[in-house]
C-alpha positions in Angstrom: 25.9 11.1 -11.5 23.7 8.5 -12.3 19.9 9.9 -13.1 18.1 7.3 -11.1 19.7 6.9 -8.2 21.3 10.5 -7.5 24.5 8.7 -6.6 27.6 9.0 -8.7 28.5 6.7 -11.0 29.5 3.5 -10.0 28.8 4.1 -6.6 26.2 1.9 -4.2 23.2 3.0 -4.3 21.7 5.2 -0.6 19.6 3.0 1.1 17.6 4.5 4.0 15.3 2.2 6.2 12.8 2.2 8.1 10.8 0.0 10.7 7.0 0.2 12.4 7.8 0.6 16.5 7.4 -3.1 17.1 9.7 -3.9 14.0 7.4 -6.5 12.7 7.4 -4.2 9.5 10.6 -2.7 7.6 10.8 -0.9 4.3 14.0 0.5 2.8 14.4 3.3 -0.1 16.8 2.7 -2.9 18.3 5.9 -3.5 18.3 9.4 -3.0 15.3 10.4 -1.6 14.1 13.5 -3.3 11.7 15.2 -0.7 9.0 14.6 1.8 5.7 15.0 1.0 3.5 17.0 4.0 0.1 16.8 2.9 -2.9 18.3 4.4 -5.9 16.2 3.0 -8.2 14.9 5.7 -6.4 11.1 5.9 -2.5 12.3 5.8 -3.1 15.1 8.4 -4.4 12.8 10.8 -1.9 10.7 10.1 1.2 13.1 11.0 3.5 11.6 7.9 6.1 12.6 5.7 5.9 10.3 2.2 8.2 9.2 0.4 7.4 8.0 -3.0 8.1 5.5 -5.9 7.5 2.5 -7.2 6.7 -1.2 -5.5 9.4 -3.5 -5.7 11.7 -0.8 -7.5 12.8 2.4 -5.4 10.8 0.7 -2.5 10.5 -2.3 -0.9 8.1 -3.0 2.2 9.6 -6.4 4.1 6.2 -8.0 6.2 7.9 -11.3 6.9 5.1 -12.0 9.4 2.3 -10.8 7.5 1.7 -8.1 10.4 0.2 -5.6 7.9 -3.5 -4.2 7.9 -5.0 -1.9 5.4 -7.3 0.3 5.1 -8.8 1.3 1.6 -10.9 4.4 1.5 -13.4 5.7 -0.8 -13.1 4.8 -4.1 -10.1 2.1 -3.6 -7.3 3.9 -5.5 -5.1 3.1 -2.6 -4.3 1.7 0.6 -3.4 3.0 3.7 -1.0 0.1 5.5 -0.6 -0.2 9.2 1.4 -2.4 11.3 -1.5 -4.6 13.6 0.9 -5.3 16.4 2.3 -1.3 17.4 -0.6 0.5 15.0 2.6 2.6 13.2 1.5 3.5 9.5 3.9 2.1 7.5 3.2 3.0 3.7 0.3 3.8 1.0 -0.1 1.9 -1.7 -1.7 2.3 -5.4 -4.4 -0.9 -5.8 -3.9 -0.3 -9.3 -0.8 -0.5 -11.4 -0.2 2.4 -14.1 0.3 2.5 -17.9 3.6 1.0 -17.5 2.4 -1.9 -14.9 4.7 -0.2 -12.1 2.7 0.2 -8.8 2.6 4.0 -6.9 3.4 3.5 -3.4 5.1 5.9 -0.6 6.5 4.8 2.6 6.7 7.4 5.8 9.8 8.4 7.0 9.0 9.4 10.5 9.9 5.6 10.9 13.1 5.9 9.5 16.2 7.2 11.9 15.6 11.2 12.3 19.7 11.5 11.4 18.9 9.7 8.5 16.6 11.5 7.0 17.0 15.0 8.4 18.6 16.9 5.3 15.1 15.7 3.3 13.6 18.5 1.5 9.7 18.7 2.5 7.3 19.7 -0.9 4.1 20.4 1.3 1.2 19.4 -1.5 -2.6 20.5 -0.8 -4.3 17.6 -0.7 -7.4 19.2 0.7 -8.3 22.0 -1.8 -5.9 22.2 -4.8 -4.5 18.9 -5.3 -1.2 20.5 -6.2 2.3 21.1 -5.1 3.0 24.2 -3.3 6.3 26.1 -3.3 9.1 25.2 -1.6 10.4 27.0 1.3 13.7 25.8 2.0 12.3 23.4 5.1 13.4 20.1 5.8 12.3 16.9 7.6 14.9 18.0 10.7 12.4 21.2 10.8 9.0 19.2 11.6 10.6 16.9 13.9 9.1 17.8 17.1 
């Protein structure tokens, strides 16, 4: 079983994907996807998304062939909010600043992906609002917030 994709060895990578309603945006996930982060800071739960995360250009790839994608950039412009400007569908967040090791943060949603397709995702619901930390795990998955 290979460590960084979560496939065995050998095998092709998973690749999940995803499109904005009008499809001018796509992004795919390399990989096994290892949860679904539901976060309930004052932008993500007025958002209604379930991030996944990695890095730019790496585990994810956004396609904008177009150049149909808006951002927003809040406060103090550690990240960007990205939305389609055709069909208004947010489509990922990325870090405006690359890390130690020059690799970019950036998390796509995956209510745009197929609902089979990502159904058997654990969530990992983190507190964005007061603690800024993971909470536990309760054995949910994306197929139970899927409404």
């Amino acid at each position: 079983m290979s460590e960084a994709t979560g496939q065995p060895a050998g095998a092709a990578p998973k690749i999940t994907r995803g499109s904005c309603l009008c499809s001018a945006v796509r992004w795919e996930f390399r990989g096994t996807i290892p949860d679904a982060t539901i976060c309930n800071c004052t932008a993500c739960r007025r958002y209604g998304v379930l991030w996944a995360y990695d890095y730019d250009g790496h585990g994810i790839q956004v396609e904008d062939p177009g150049g149909a994608m808006t951002s927003y950039t809040r406060g103090s412009g550690s990240l960007s909010f990205n939305f389609c400007k055709h069909c208004g569908n947010l489509v990922s967040w990325r870090g405006l600043r690359p890390n130690r090791d020059g690799l970019t943060r950036i998390a796509v949603n995956l209510r745009l992906a197929p609902p089979e397709d990502v159904a058997d995702v654990p969530l990992q619901c983190f507190d964005g609002l007061h603690s800024f930390d993971d909470l536990p795990r309760d054995g949910r998955t994306v197929a139970d917030v899927w409404f």
